[in-house]
C-alpha positions in Angstrom: -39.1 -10.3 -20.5 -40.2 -13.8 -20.8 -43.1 -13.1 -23.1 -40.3 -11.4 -25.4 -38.2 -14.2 -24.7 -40.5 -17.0 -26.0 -41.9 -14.6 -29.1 -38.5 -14.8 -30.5 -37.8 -18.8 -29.4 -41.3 -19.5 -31.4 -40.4 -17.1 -34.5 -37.2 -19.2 -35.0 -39.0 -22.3 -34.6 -41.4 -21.1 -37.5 -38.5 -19.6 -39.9 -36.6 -23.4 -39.0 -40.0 -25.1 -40.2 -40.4 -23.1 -42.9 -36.6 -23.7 -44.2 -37.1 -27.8 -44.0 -40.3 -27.4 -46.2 -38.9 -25.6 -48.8 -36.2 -28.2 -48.8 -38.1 -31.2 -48.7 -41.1 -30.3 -51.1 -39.6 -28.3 -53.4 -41.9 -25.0 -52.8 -40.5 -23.0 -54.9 -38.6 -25.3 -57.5 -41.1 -24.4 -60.7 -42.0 -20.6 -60.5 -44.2 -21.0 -63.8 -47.3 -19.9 -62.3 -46.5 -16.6 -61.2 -46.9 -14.0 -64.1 -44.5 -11.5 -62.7 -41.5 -11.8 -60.9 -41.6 -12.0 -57.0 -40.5 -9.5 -54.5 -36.8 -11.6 -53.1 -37.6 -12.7 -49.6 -34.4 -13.1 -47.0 -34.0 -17.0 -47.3 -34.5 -19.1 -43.7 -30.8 -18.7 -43.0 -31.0 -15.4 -42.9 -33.7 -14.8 -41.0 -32.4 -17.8 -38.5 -29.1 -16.2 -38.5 -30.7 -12.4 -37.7 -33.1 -14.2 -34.9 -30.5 -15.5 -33.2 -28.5 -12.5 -32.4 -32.1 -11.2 -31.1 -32.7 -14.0 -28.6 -29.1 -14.2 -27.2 -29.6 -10.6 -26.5 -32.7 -10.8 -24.8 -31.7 -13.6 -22.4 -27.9 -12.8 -21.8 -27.9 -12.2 -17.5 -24.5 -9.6 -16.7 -21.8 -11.5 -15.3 -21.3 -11.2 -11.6 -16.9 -10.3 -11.3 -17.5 -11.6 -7.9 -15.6 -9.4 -4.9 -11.9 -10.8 -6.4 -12.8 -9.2 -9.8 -14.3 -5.8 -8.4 -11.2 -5.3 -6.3 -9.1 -5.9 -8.7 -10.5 -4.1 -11.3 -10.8 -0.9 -8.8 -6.6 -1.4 -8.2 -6.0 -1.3 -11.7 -8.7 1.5 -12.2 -7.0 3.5 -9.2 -3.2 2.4 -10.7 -4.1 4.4 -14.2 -5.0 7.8 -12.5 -3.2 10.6 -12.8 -4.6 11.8 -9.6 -1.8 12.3 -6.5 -2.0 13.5 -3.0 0.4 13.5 -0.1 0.4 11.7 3.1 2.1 13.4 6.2 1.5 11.1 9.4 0.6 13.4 12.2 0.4 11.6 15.7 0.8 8.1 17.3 -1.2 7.7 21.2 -0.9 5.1 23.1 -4.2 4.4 25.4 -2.9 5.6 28.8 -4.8 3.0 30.3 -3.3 0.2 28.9 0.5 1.0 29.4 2.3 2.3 32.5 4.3 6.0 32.9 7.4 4.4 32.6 6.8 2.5 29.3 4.8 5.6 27.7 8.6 7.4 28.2 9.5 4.7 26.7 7.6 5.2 23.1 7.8 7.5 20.6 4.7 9.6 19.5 5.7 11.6 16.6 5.7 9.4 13.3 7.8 11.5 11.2 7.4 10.4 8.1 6.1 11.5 4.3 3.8 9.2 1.8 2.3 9.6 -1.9 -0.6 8.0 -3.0 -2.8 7.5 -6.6 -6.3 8.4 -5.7 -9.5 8.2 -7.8 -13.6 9.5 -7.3 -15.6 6.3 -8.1 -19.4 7.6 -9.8 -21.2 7.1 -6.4 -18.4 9.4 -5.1 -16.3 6.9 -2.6 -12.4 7.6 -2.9 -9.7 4.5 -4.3 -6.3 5.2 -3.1 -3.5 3.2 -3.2 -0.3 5.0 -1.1 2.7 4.3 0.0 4.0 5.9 3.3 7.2 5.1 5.2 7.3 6.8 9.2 8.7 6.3 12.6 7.3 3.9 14.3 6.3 3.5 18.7 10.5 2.2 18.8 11.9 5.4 16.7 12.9 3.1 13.8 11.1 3.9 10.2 7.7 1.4 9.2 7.3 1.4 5.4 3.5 1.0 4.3 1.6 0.2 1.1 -2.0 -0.2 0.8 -5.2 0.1 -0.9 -7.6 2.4 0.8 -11.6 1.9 -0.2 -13.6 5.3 1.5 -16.8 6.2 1.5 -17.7 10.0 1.6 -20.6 12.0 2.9 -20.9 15.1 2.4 -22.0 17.5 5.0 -21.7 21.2 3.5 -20.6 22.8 0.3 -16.9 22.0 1.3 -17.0 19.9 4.2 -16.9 15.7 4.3 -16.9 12.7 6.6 -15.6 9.5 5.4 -15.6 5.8 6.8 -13.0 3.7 4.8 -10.9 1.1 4.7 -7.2 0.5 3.9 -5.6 -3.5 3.5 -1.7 -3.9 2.4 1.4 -4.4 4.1 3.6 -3.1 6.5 7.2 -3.8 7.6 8.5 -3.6 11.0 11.9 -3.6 13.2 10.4 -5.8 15.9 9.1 -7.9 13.6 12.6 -8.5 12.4 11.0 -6.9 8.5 9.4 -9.8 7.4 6.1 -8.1 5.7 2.7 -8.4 7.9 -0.5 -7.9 5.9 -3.4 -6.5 7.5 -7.0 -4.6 6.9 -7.9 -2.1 9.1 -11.5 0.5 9.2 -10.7 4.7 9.1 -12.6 7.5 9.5 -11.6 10.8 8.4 -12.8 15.0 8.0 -12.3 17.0 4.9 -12.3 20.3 3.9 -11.7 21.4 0.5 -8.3 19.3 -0.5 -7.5 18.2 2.9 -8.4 15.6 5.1 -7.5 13.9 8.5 -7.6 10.5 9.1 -7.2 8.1 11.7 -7.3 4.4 13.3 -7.3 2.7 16.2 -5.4 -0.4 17.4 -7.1 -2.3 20.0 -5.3 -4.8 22.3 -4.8 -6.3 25.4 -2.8 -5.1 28.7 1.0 -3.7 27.3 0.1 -4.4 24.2 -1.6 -2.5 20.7 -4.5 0.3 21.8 -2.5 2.2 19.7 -4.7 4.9 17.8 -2.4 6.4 14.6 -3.6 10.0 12.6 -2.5 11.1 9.6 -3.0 13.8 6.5 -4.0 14.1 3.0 -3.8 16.6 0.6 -4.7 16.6 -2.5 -2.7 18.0 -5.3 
């Protein structure tokens, strides 16, 4: 690369050379000499001008989009599909161990709720998604969601995967008195065919979070 690098750097130095003698002595002012007419050369400009084009392409690095520009670039990349699946949440636990029998009367376990979601296959074969999914929440009162989801698949048969993902957005709650709480959170899921189940967990302390949240995804 460097070897091919400099060849070209000295070949312009040459042509530039040449170009300032021909101006400066007059080499090829009186043509009397020759008995026939000369084959037309490309002048130094030209051959400057097609160098140039050589050399920047044989030391031009890529340009690094940095994390900001990848994910950015993947959103917009996942917006433009016209790829869809459904999101159905499935169950809500609360870690036994963590909360009394009173206060697990207390909560509710069944998220009804229904989401959509855009959804691309990247060329390494991880899954973009960005989804939208409103359900109940622990207090019975409905938690609207939006997120990007990143998910890396592995296959394990002809129609069977694991995934470990990713999802970061915003959610809105009742007890939060709907002010909009951002957060980024790690998945794992099982698919067969065009459907998959996912879920989460929530650690915390005593009375509070170890909350583990499932959901589906199918694929239309």
């Amino acid at each position: 690369y460097f070897q091919f690098k400099y060849f070209f750097a000295a070949l312009i130095l040459v042509a530039q050379t040449a170009c300032w003698a021909e101006t400066d002595l007059g080499l090829y002012a009186e043509n009397e000499a020759r008995p026939t007419a000369a084959v037309a050369e490309p002048s130094c400009d030209q051959a400057c001008t097609e160098q140039r084009p050589a050399e920047a392409e044989a030391g031009a690095a890529p340009e690094s989009k940095g994390w900001y520009g990848s994910l950015k670039d993947n959103i917009s990349q996942t917006w433009a599909s016209e790829q869809y699946e459904l999101y159905v949440p499935l169950r809500t636990w609360h870690n036994r161990s963590k909360y009394s029998k009173e206060k697990i009367k207390e909560f509710n376990e069944e998220p009804w709720g229904i989401g959509i979601a855009k959804y691309r296959d990247d060329e390494q074969g991880n899954t973009h998604s960005l989804a939208a999914m409103v359900f109940q929440d622990s207090h019975n009162d409905p938690e609207p969601t939006v997120a990007y989801m990143w998910q890396k698949n592995w296959r394990v048969s002809e129609h069977q995967k694991v995934a470990a993902g990713v999802m970061g957005g915003l959610t809105m709650r009742s007890d939060f008195n709907w002010v909009p709480i951002p957060f980024a959170w790690p998945y794992v899921g099982y698919s067969y065919r065009k459907l998959s189940v996912q879920g989460m967990y929530f650690p915390g302390r005593q009375g509070n979070g170890n909350i583990a949240f499932f959901w589906a995804r199918y694929r239309f």
